[in-house]
N, C-alpha and C positions, 0 to 999 in steps of 0.2 A: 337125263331129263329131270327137271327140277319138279317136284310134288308141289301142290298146290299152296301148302303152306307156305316154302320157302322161296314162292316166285314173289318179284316186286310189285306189289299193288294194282302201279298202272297198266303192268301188262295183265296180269289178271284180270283185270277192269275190261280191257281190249278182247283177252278172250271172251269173258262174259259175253260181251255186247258182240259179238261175233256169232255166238251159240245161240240167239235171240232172231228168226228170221226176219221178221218186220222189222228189226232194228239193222241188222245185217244190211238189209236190202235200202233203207233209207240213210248207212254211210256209202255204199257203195255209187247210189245214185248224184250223191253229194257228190262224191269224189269224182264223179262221169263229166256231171254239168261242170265242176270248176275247171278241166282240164280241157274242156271243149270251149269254156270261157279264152283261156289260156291261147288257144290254138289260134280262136277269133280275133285276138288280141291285135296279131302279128300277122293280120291280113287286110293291105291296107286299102281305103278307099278307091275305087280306078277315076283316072278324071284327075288326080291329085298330083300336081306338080311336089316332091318330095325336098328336091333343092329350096324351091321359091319358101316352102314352110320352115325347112332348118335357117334360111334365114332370116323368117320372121322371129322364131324363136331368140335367135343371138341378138337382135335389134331390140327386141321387146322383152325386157323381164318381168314383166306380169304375163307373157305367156309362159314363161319358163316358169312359174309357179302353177301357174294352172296344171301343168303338164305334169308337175308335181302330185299333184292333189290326186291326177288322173294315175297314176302309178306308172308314168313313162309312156302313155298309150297315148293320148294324142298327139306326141310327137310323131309320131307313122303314122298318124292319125286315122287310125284301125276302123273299121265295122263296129267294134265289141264297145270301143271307147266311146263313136259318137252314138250309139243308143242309149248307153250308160251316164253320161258324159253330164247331160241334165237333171238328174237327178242326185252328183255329186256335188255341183255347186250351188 
């Protein structure tokens, strides 16, 4: 086990903020909601013809940049994407 000294900085830094309850609890809740973002992401609208969109995408390249911007999520055109979706562009 490395002594406190000779650990590198930013894991140190990590343990710190680890040892820190309030802080603890507000990366951990961070890292809850980004992964429940994540999950949302990849759950895609019902009602959504998936075909009829990948081909609007291939026709249209200014959707394909939109789609861009959205980080690949409007292409499945997800839940997480269209709540989020207005506030990127």
């Amino acid at each position: 086990m490395l002594s406190r000294q000779t650990r590198p900085k930013l894991l140190q830094a990590m343990i710190d903020a680890f040892n820190l309850p309030d802080l603890r609890r507000r990366i951990l809740l961070t890292i809850g909601i980004l992964v429940i973002f994540r999950f949302v992401a990849h759950v895609p609208l019902p009602g959504v013809d998936l075909d009829a969109l990948q081909q609007l995408f291939e026709r249209m390249p200014i959707f394909g940049m939109l789609d861009m911007f959205s980080g690949g999520a409007m292409r499945n055109f997800s839940v997480a994407a269209m709540g989020v979706y207005p506030y990127i562009t």
